[in-house]
MIVOTI-362125 format. One line per 5 residues: number of its first residue (from 1); for each residue x, y, z of N, C-alpha, C. Coordinates in steps of 0.05 Angstrom, whole numbers, padded with zeros to 5 digits. Example, Ala and Ser with C-alpha at 12.3 -4.5 7.8 and 13.67 -1.06 7.14 Angstrom:
1) 00264/-00114/00156/00246/-00090/00156/00264/-00066/00156; 00257/-00045/00142/00273/-00021/00143/00258/00001/00157
END
This chain:
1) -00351/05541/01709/-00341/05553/01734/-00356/05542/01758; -00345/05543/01780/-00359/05527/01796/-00380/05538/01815; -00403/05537/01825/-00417/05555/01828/-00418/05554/01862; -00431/05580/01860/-00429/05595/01887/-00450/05613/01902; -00455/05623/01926/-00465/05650/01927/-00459/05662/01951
6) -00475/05675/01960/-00470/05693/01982/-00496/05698/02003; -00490/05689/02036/-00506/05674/02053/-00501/05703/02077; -00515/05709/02090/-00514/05726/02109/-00525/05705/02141; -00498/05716/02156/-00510/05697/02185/-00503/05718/02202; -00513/05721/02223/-00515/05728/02247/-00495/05760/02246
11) -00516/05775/02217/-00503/05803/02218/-00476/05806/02202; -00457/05781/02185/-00439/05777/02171/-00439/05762/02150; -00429/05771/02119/-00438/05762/02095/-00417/05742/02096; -00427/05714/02087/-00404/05691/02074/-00413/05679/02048; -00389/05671/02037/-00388/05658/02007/-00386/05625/02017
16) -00416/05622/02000/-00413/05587/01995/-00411/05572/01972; -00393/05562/01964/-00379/05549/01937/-00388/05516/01945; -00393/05510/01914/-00401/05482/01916/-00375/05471/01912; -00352/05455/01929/-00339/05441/01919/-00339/05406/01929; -00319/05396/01913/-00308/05372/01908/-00290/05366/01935
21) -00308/05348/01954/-00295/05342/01978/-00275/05317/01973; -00268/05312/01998/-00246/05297/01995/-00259/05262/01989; -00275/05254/01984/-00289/05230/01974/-00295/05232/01950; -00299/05248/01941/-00303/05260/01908/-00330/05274/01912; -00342/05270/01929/-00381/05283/01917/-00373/05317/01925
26) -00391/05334/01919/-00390/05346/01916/-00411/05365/01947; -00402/05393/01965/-00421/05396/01969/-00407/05431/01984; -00434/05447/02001/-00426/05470/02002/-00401/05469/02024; -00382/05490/02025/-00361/05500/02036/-00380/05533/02042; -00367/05535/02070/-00373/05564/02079/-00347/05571/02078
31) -00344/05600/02072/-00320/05621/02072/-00325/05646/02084; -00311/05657/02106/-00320/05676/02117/-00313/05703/02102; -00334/05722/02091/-00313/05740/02075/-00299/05765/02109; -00309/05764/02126/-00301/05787/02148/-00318/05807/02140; -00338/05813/02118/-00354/05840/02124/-00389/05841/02137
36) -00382/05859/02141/-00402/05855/02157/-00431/05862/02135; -00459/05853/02143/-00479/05854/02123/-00489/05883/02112; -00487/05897/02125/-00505/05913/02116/-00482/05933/02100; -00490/05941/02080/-00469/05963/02064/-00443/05953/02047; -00450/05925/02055/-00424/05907/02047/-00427/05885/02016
41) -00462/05882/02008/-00458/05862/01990/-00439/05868/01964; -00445/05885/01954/-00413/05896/01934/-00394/05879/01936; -00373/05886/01957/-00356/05881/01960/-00354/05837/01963; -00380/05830/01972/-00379/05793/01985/-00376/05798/01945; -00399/05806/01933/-00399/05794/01914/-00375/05789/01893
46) -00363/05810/01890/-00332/05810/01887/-00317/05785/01888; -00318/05778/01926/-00299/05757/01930/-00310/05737/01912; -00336/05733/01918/-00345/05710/01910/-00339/05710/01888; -00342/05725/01864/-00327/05720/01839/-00293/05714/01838; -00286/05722/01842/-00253/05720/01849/-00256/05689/01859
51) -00267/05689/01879/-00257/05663/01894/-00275/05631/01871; -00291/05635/01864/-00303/05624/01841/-00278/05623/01828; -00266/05643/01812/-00250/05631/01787/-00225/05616/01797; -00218/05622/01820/-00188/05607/01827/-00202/05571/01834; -00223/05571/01856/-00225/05545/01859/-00235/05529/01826
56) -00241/05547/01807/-00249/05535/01790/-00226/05522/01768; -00203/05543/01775/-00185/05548/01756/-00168/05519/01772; -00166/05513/01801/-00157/05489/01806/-00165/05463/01794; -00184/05455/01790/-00211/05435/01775/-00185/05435/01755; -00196/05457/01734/-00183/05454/01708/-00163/05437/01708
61) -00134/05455/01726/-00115/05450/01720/-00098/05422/01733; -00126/05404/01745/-00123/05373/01759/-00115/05382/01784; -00108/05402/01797/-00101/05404/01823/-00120/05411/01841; -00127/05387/01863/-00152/05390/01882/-00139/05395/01900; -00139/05415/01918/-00129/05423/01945/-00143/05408/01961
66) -00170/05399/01963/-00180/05385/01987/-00163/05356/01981; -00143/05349/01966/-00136/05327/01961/-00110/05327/01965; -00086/05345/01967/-00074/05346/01974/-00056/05349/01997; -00043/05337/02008/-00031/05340/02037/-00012/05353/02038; -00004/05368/02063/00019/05395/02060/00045/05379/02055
71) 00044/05353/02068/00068/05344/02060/00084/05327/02030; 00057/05329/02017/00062/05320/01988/00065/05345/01975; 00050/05368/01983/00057/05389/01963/00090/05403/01972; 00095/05403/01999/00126/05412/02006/00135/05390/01985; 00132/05364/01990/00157/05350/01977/00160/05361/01943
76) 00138/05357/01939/00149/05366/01902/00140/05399/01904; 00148/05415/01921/00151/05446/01918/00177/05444/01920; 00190/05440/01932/00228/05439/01934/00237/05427/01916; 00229/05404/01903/00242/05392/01877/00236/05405/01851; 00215/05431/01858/00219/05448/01826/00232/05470/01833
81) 00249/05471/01863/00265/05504/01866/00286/05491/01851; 00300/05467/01845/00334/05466/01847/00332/05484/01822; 00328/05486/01802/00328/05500/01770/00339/05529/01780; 00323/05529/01805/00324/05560/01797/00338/05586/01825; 00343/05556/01845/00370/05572/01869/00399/05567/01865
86) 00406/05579/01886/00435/05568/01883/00443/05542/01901; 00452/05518/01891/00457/05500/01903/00458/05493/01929; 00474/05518/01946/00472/05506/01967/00446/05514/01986; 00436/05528/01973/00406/05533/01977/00385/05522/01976; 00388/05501/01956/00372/05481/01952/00379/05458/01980
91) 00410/05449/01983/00412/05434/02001/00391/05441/02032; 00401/05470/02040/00389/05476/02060/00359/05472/02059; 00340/05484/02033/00312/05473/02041/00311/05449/02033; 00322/05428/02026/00325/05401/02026/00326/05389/02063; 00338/05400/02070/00348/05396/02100/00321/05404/02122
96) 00311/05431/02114/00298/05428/02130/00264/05420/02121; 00264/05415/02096/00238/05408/02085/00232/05379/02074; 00247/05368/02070/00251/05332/02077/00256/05323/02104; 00278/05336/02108/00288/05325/02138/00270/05328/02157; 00250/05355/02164/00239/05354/02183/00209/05364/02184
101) 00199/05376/02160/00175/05392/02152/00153/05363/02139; 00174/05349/02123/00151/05323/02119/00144/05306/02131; 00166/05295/02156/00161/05286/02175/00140/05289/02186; 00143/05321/02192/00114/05325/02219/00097/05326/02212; 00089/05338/02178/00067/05334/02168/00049/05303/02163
106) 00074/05292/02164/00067/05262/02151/00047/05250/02181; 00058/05258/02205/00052/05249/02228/00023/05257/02242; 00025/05288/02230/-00006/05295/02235/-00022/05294/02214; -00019/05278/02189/-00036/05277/02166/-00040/05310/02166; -00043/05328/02156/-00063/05346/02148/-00059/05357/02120
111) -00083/05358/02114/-00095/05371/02087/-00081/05402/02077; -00073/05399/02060/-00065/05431/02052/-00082/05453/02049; -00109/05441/02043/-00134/05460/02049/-00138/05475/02076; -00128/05454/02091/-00140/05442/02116/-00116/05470/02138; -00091/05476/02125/-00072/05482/02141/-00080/05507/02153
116) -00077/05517/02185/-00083/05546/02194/-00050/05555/02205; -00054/05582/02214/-00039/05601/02224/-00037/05577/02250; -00053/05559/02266/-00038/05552/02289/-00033/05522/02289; -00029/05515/02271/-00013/05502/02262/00010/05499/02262; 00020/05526/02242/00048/05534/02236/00058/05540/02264
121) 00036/05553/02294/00052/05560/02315/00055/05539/02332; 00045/05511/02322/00051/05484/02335/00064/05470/02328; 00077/05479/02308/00108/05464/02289/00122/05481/02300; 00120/05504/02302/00146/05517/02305/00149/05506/02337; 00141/05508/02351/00145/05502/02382/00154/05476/02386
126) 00145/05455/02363/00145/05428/02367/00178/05423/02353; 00194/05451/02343/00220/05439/02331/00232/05451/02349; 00224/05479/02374/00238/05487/02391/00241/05464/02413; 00224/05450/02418/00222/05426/02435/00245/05409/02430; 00248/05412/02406/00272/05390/02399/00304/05395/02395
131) 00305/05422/02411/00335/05431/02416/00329/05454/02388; 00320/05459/02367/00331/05478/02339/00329/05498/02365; 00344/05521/02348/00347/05545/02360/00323/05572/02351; 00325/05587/02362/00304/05603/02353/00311/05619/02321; 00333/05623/02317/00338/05632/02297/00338/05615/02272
136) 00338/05581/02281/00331/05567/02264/00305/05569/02259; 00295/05565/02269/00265/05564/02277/00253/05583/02254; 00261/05609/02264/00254/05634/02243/00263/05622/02217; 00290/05616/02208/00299/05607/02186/00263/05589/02172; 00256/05568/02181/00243/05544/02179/00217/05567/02159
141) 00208/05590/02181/00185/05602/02178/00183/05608/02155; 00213/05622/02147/00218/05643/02123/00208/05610/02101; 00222/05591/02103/00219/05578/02092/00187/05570/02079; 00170/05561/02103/00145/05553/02104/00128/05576/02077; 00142/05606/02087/00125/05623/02075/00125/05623/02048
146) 00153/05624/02040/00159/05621/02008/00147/05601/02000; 00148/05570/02009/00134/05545/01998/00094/05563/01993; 00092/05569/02014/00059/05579/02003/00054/05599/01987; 00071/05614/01994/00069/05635/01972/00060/05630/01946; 00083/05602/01935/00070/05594/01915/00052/05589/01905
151) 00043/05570/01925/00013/05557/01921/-00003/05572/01923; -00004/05594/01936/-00024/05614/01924/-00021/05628/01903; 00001/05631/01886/00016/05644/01857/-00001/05625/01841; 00004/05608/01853/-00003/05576/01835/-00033/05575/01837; -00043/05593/01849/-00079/05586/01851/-00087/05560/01868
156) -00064/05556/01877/-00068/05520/01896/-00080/05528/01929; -00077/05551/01935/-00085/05557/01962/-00102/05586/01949; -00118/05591/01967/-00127/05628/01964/-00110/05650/01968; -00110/05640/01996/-00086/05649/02027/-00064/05640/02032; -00040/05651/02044/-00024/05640/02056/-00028/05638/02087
161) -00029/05622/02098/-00039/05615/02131/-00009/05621/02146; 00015/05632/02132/00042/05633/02137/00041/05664/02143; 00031/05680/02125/00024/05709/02123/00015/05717/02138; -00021/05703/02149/-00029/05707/02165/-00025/05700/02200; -00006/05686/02201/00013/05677/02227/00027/05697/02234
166) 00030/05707/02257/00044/05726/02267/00073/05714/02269; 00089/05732/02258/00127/05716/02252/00131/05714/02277; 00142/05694/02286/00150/05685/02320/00186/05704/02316; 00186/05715/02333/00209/05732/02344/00218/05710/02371; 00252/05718/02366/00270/05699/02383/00258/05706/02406
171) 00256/05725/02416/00230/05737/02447/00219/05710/02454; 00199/05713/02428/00176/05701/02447/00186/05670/02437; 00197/05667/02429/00199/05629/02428/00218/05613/02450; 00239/05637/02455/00253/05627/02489/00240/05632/02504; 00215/05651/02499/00194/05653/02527/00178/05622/02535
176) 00174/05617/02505/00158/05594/02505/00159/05570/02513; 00190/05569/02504/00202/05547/02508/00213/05550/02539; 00225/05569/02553/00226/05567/02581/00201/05552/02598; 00177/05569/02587/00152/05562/02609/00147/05533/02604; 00150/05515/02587/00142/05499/02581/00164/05471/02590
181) 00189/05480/02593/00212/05456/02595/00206/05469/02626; 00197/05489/02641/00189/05487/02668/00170/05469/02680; 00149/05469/02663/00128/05441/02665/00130/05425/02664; 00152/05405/02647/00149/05386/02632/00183/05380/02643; 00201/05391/02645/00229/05377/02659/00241/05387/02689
186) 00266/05383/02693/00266/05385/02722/00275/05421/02728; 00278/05440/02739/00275/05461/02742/00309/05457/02747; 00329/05437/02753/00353/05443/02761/00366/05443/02744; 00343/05422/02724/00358/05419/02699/00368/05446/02675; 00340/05456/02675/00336/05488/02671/00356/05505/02666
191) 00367/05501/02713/00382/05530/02713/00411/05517/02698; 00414/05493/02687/00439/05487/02674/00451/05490/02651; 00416/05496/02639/00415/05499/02614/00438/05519/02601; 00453/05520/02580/00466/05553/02571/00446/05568/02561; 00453/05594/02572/00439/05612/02556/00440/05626/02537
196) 00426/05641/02516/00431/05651/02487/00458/05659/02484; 00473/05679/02510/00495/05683/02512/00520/05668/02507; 00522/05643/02520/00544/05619/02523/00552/05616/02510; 00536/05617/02475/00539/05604/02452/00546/05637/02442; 00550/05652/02445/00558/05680/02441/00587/05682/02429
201) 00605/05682/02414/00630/05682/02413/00645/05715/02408; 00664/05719/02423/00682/05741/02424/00701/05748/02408; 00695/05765/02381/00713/05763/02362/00739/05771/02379; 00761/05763/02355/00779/05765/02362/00796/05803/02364; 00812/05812/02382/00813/05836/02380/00841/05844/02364
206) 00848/05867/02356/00875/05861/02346/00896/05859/02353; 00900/05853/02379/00925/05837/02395/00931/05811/02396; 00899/05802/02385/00900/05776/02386/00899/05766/02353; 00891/05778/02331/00896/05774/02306/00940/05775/02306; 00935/05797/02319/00974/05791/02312/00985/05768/02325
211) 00972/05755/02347/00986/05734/02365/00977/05716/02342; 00953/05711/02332/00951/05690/02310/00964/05693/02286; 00978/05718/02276/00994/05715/02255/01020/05706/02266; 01028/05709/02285/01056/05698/02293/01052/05676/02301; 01034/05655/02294/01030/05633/02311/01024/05609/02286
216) 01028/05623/02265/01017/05616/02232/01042/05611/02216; 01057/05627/02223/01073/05636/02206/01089/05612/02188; 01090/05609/02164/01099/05576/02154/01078/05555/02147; 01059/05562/02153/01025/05542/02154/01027/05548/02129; 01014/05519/02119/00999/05522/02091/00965/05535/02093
221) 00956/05546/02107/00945/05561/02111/00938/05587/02120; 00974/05600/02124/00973/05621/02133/00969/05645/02113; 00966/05645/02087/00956/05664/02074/00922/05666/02076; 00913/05638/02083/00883/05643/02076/00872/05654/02094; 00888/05650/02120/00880/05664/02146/00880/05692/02154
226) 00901/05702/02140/00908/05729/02136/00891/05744/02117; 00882/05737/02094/00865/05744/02068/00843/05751/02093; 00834/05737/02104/00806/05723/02114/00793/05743/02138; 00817/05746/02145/00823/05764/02180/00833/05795/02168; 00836/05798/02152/00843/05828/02143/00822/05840/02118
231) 00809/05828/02111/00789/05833/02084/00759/05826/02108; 00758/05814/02121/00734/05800/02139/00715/05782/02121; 00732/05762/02096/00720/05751/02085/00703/05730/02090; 00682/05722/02080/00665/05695/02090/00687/05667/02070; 00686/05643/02088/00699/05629/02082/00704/05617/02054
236) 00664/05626/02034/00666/05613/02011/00682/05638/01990; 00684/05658/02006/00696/05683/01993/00729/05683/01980; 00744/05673/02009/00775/05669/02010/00780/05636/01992; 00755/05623/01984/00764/05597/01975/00764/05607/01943; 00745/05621/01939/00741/05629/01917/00760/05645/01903
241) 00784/05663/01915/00793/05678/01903/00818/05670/01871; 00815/05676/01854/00829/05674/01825/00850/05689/01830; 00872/05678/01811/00898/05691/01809/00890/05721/01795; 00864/05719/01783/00856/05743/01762/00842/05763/01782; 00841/05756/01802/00829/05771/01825/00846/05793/01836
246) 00872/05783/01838/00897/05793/01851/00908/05814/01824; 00906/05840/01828/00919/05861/01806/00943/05875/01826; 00973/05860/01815/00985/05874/01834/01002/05905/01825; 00985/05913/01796/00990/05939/01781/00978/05961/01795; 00960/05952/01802/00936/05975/01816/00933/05968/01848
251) 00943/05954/01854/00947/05939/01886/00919/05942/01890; 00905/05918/01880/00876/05918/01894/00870/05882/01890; 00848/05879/01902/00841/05849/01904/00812/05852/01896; 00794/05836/01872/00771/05829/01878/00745/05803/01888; 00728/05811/01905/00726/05789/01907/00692/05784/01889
256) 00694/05770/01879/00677/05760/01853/00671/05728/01845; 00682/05717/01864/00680/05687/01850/00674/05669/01890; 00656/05655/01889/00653/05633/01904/00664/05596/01904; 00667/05589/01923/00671/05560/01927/00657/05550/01951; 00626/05541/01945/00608/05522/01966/00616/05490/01979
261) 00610/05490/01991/00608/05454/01987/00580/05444/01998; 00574/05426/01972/00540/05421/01995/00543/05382/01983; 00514/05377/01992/00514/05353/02000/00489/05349/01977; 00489/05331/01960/00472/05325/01946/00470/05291/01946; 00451/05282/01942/00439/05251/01928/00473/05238/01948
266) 00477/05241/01963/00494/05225/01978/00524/05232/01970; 00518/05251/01957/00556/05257/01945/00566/05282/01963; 00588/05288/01961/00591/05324/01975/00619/05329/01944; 00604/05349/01948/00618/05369/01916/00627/05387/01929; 00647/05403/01917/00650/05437/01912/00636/05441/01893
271) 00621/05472/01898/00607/05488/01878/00626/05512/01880; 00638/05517/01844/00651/05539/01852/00633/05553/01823; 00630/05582/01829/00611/05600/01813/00626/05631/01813; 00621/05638/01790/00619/05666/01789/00606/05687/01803; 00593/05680/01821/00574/05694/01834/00578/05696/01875
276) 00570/05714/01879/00571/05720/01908/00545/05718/01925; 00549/05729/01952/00523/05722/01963/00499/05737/01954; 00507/05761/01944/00486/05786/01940/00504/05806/01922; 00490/05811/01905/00494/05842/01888/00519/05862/01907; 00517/05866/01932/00539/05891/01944/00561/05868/01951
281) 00555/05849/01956/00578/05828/01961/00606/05832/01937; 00599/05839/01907/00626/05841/01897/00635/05865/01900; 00664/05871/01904/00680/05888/01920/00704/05884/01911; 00719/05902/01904/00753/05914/01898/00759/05930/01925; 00773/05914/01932/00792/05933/01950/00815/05931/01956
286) 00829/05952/01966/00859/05961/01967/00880/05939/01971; 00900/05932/01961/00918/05910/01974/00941/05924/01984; 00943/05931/02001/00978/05943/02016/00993/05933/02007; 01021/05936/02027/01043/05928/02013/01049/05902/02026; 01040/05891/02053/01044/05877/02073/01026/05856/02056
291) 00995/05861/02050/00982/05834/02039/01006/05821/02011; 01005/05851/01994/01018/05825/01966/01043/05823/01975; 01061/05820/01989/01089/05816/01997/01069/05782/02016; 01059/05779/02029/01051/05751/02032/01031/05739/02006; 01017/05749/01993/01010/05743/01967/01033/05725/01946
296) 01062/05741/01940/01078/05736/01927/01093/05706/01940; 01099/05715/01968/01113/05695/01984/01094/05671/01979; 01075/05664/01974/01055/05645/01971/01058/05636/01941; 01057/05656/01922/01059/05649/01899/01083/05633/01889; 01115/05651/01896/01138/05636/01888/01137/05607/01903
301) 01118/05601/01934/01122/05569/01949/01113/05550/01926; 01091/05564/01911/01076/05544/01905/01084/05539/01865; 01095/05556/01861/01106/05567/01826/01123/05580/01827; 01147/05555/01836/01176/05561/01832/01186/05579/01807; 01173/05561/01778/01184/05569/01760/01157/05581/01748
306) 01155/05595/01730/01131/05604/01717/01113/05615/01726; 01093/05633/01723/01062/05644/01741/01037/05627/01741; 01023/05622/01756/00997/05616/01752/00979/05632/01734; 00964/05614/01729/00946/05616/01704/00916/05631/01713; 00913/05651/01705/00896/05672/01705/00871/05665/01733
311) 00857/05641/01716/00833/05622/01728/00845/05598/01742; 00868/05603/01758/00874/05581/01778/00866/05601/01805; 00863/05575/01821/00857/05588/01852/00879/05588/01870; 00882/05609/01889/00894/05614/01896/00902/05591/01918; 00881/05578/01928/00884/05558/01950/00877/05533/01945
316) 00903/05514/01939/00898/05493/01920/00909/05468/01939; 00895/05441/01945/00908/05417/01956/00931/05411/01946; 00943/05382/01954/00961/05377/01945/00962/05365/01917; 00933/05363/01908/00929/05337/01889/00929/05366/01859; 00910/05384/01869/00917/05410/01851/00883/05422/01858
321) 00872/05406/01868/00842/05405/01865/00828/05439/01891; 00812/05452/01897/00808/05461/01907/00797/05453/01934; 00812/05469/01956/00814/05463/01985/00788/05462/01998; 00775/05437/02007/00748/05434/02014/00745/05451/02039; 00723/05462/02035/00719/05484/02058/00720/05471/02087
326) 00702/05453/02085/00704/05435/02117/00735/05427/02125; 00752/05425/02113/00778/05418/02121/00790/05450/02133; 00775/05473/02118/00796/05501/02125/00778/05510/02154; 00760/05501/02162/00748/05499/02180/00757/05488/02205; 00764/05465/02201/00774/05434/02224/00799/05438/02234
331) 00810/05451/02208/00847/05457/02204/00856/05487/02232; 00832/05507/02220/00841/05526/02235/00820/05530/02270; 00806/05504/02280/00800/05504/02296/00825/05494/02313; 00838/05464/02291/00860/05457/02304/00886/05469/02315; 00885/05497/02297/00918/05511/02298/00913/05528/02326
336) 00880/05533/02323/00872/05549/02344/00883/05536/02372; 00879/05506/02378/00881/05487/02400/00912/05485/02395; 00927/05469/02382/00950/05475/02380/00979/05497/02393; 00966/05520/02384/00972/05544/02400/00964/05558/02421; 00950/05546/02438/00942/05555/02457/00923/05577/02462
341) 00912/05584/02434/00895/05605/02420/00866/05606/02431; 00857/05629/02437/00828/05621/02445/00803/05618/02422; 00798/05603/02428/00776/05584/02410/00753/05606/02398; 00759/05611/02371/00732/05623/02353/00729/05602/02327; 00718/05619/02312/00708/05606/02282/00724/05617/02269
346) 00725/05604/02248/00738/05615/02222/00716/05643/02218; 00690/05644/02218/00673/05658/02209/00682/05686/02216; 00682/05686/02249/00690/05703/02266/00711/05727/02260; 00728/05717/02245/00756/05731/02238/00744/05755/02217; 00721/05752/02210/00702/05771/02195/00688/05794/02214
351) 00676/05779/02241/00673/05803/02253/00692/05815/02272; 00716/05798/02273/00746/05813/02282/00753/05829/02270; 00752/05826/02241/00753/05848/02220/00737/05873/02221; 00714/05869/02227/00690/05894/02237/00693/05911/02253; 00699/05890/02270/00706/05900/02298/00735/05921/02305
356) 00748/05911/02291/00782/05927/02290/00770/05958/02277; 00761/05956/02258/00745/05973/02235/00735/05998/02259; 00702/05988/02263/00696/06004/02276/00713/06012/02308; 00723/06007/02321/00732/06010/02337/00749/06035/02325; 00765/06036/02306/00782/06053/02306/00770/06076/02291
361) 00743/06074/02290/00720/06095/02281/00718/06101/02260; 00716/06080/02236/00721/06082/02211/00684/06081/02222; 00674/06101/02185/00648/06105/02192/00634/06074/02185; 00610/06074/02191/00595/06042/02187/00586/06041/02160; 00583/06054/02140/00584/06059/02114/00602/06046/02105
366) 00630/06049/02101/00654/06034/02100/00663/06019/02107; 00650/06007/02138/00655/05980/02139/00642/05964/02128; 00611/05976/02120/00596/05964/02105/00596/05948/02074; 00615/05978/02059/00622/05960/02037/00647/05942/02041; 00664/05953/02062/00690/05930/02060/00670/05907/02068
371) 00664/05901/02081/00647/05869/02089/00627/05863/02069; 00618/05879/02047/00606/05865/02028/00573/05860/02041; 00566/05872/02059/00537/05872/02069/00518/05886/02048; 00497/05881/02049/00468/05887/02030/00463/05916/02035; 00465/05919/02066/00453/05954/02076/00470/05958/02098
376) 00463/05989/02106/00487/05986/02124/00470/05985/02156; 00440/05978/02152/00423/05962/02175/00437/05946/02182; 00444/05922/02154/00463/05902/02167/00484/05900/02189; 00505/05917/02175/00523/05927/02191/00513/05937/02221; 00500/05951/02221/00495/05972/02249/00479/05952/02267
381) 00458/05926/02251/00449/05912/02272/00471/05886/02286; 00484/05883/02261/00508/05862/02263/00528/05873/02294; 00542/05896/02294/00553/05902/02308/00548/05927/02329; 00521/05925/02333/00517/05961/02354/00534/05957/02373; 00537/05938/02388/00559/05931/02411/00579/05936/02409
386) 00597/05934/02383/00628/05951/02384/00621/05981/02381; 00601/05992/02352/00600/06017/02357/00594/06034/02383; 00586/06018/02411/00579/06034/02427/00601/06037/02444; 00624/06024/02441/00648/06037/02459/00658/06072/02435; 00660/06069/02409/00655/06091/02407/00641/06115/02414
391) 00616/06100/02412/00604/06130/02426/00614/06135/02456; 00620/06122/02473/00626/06128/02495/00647/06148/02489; 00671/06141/02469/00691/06167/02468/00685/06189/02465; 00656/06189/02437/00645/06215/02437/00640/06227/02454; 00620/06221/02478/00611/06232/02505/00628/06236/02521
396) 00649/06220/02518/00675/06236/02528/00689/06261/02520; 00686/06270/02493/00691/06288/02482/00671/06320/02490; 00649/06306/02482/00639/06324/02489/00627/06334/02522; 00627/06306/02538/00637/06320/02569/00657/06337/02570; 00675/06336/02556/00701/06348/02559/00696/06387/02550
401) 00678/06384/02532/00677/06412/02514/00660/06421/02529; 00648/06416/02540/00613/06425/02555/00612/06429/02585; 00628/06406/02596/00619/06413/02622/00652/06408/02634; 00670/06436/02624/00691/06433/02639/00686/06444/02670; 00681/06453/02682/00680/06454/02708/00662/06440/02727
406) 00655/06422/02712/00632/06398/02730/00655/06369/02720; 00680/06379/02702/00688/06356/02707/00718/06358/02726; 00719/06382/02735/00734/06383/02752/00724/06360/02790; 00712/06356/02794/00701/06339/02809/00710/06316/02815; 00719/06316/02837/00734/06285/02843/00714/06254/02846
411) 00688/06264/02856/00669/06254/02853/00642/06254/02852; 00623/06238/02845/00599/06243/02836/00580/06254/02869; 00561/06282/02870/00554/06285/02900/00533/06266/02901; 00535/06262/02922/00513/06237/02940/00494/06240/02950
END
């Protein structure tokens, strides 16, 4: 084991371990334990054992942290997740952990020993600099943390310096980034900039879901749009659905099966799986009479003679193959422009769905499970902005019960 002890300076106990520097010789490392001397050796000595068997247990197992760089250990930390995420998961920390995490490491050389808490808050600023958004940004963090996590599972770090980083909130990273593109660009440029809002999109309401069903009508995509806009399905949801999904005995629909598309080794696949985004994500629910009457109409276009086969999909190319998501994407941006339609996402038609939902005061519980969300936090942080024209009805209600003769008043006194 590698040896060690415990050094008192200026009123505070530290652990000094003999290790294996980055030239190979060998020599002391200070470690601060944070307690303070007096009443405290107990506790240093502790660390010092603990922290003895992990740096020792590194030795053993060939892995020298003073030898490793953050950007060699990201690279082969992501190439032992694929086993064990879901594909397109893997793509994403592929994307942002090749694409842009090895890069910057590569650029500032640093040691994985070596990595601190401000560090991590000089990457993150240094990718806000470069247009990502703050919520990417956060994405990146979540990222960062899981990769160390490991390595400390793994006995490869002590600490996570990710843990110990205070999580940057979208707040303070447009704060950051304001004060700083004030310094450094032109202030006119600034006020031209869009703001978080711009990029804000306005689901659709249900005047305008019916102008888009009459505007569909005959599309080889007008069932998927309808599925999509009335269930508030996510796009890999409506690609995924099975003829075995559709029970038109019990008039219900479930949704249980996915279709991804990601990008690997230079190819782009569909991933289609049994599986959803999360555990509350699978869901049976009701099919009216209006969905399977376009259900059916879809079925006889496409299987004149005979039924489809249990495990066929419902939304099939011409060739037979399943409809690549980026095309149901491109397709219904275009029908959108075509018709004179105001411009959302496919995504959107999910929180049009929400939005119709609560609005007509269905409780947030229930919209919760119809949308297949994890909690109904989700829900309530997803949409507090539609629920609050309901409450305004409430307070209307109860102005009404409470203060009838203060609402006799033509106007407010001055």
């Amino acid at each position: 084991m590698i040896s060690g002890h415990i050094s008192e300076k200026h009123g505070y106990l530290y652990v000094i371990l003999n290790l294996r520097k980055s030239d190979g010789t060998r020599g002391p490392k200070w470690f601060s334990t944070g307690l303070k001397a007096k009443g405290n050796k107990r506790k240093a000595e502790e660390i010092l054992i603990e922290m003895r068997r992990q740096y020792s247990s590194l030795e053993i197992s060939g892995v020298d942290a003073f030898k490793l760089s953050v950007s060699e250990y990201l690279s082969v930390w992501v190439l032992s997740t694929k086993s064990q995420i879901a594909p397109s998961t893997y793509e994403s920390y592929c994307q942002i952990i090749l694409g842009k995490l090895v890069p910057y490491f590569n650029d500032i050389n640093l040691m994985l020993c070596a990595l601190k808490p401000f560090h991590l808050d000089t990457l993150y600023q240094s990718l806000l600099d470069k247009g990502l958004s703050p919520n990417t940004v956060i994405r990146y963090h979540a990222v960062i943390h899981k990769a160390l996590n490991d390595a400390v599972r793994k006995e490869i770090l002590v600490t996570n310096p990710a843990a110990l980083a205070q999580r940057p909130s979208k707040e303070d990273l447009l704060n950051d980034a304001v004060r700083k593109e004030i310094l450094v660009t032109n202030p006119a440029a600034l006020a031209q900039r869009p703001s978080k809002e711009d990029f804000m999109t306005i689901p659709y309401s249900a005047d305008e879901i019916q102008q888009l069903f009459d505007s569909i009508k005959g599309h080889k995509l007008e069932l998927l749009i309808k599925l999509t806009a009335f269930y508030g399905l996510r796009r890999s949801e409506v690609l995924g659905l099975k003829w075995r999904a559709v029970n038109f005995e019990q008039s219900t629909i479930t949704i249980n099966h996915t279709v991804h598309r990601i990008h690997d080794s230079g190819k782009t696949t569909n991933i289609c799986r049994d599986k959803v985004k999360r555990k509350s994500s699978y869901r049976t629910l009701p099919m009216p009479e209006p969905i399977q009457k376009a259900i059916l109409v879809h079925c006889n276009e496409r299987y004149a003679v005979g039924q489809p086969e249990p495990d066929a999909y419902l939304f099939l190319d011409k060739k037979g193959d399943v409809i690549k998501p980026d095309y149901v994407s491109t397709a219904f941006s275009k029908l959108l422009h075509k018709n004179g339609l105001r411009h959302i996402r496919l995504h959107d038609l999910r929180h049009s769905s929400a939005g119709i939902l609560i609005s007509n005061r269905i409780p947030l519980i229930e919209v919760q499970q119809w949308l297949g969300h994890s909690t109904i936090n989700t829900t309530a942080s997803f949409y507090a902005h539609l629920e609050y024209a309901v409450k305004e009805q409430s307070a209307a209600v109860m102005s009404g019960q409470l203060f009838k003769e203060e609402n006799h008043y033509d106007e407010l006194p001055r």
